[in-house]
N, C-alpha and C positions, 0 to 999 in steps of 0.2 A: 397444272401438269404434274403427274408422278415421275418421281425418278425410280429408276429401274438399274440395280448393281451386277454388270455382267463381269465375269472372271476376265482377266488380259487373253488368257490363250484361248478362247472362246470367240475368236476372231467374229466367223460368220453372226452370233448373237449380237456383237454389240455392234458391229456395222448395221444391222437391223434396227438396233437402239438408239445409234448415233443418225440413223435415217429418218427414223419417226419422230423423233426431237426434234429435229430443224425443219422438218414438214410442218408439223404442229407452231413453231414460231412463227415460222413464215409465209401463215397461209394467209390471205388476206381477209378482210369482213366482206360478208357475204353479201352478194352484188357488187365487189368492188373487182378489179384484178391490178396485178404489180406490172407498170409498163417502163419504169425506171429504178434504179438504186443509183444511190451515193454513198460515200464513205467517208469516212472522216478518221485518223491517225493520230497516235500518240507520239512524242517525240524518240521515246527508244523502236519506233516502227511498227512498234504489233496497232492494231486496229482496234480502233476506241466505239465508231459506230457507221450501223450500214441504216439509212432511211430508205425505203422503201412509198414510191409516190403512186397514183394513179394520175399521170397529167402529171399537172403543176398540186394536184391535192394529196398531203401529206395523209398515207396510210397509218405506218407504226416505225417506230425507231428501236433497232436492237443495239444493247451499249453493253462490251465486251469489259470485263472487269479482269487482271492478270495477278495474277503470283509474283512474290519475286526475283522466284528463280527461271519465270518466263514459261506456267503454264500455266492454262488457261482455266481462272477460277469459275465464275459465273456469266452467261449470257441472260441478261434480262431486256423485256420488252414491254415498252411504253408503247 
């Protein structure tokens, strides 16, 4: 996946950018579809990771990595 650097006041671009990312993580593999998520949480509350299953069969797992002034560094997907 590319990352793509939209300006802050550029609103409508990067709502487009911040749309096409999380499409692209979350789409499933092909043949499959998402019929459940789980989450799982860190102890200061931000969210560590969302699994995505088909059934009881484990898709991909996205793991939320934070800053420590509590913004959100990297999402990556296993």
């Amino acid at each position: 996946m590319t990352s793509q650097e939209v300006p802050y006041w550029r609103y409508e671009e990067a709502y487009k950018a911040i749309h096409s990312a999380l499409s692209g993580l979350m789409a499933p593999p092909a043949g499959k579809r998402i019929t459940r998520l789980t989450f799982t949480w860190n102890a200061d509350g931000t969210l560590r990771t969302i699994k995505a299953f088909m059934g009881n069969e484990p898709l991909f797992t996205l793991t939320f990595s934070w800053n420590a002034n509590g913004t959100l560094q990297e999402v990556a997907r296993t």
